[in-house]
N, C-alpha and C positions, 0 to 999 in steps of 0.2 A: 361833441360837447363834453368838456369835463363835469364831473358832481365833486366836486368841492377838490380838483386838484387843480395845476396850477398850468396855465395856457396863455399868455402874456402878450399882447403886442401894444403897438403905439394907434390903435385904429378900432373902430367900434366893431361889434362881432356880431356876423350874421351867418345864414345856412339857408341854403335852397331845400323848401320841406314839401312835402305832397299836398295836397286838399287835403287826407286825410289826417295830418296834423294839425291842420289850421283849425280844421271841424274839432279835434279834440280838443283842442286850448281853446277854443269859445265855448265848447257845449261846457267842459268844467270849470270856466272862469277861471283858468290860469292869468296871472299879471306878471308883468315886463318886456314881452317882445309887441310888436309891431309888425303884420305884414302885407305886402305890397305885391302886385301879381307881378310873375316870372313869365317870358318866352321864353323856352328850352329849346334849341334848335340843334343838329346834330347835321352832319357834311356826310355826303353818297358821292362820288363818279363829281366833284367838283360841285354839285349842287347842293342847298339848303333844305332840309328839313324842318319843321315844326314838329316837336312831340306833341300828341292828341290828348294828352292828360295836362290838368291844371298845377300847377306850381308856383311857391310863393317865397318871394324873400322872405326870411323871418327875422329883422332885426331887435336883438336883445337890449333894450334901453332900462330895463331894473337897474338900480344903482345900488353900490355898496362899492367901499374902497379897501384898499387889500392893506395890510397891515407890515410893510416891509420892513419896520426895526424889529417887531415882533418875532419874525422868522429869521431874523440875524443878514438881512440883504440892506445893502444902501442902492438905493434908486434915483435913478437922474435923468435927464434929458441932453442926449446928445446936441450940441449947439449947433454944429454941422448939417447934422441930416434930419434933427427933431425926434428921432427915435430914441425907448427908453435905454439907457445903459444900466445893466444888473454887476456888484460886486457882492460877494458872502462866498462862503462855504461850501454851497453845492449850487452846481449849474441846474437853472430853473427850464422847465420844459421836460426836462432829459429824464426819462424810464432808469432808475438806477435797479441793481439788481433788487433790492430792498422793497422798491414802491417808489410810488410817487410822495413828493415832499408836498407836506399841505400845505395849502392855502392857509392864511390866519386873514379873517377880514377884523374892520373894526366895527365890532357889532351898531354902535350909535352910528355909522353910517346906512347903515342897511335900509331900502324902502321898503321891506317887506313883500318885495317882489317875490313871484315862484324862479323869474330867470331876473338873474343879474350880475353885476359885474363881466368880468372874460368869462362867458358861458360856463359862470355858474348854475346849480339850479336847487330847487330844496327835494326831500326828500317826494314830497306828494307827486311832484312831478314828472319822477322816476319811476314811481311805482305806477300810475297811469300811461306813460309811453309803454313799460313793459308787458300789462296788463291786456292791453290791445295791442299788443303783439307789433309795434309799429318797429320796421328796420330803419339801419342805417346813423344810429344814435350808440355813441359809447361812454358810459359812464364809469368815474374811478370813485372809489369811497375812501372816505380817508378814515 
């Protein structure tokens, strides 16, 4: 997950998390994901597996919309394939030596969600993942 950099596609964002995720965005009443039980399954000698621990989609439905004249990007929609096409300045995604280039959302869109947009998240929500020490989550500050 990004914290307010920038992670972009044409498709909503989700992450396979532990129980022990799930337990922490309801015990804190985190809002904007959504999750749905996972089978994790892993392959032996051509046979199937079940992992014996619980796992869950987390899908991120918070809304907020990204602000691309603000950042100097023109955004569009491939006609072809539906996917978004990115023009500006610097190639979005991409670790430049400097950092990552921020996000600009448009705050009037925001739900006030903890996660929203391309796995965004707000500050409270980072410092709880960290806090109880939970892996497997990377976050960028802008």
């Amino acid at each position: 997950m990004l914290y307010g950099g920038r992670k972009i596609g044409s498709f909503d964002m989700w992450s396979i998390v532990s129980e022990r995720v799930k337990d922490l965005f309801e015990a804190e009443q985190f809002t904007g994901a959504r999750f749905y039980p996972a089978e994790l399954v892993y392959s032996q000698r051509n046979k199937q597996f079940k992992f014996e621990e619980s796992y869950y989609v987390m899908a991120v439905v918070g809304r907020a919309e990204i602000d691309f004249a603000a950042m100097g990007v023109k955004c569009s929609i491939c006609p072809k394939c539906g996917h978004y096409v990115f023009e500006g300045k610097f190639p979005l995604g991409v670790r430049e030596k400097k950092g990552i280039y921020p996000t600009i959302m448009k705050e009037d869109t925001w739900d006030g969600s903890d996660l929203f947009g391309h796995n965004n998240c707000t500050e409270r929500f980072v410092v709880k993942i960290l806090s109880n020490k939970l892996s497997g989550f990377v976050f960028f500050t802008i």
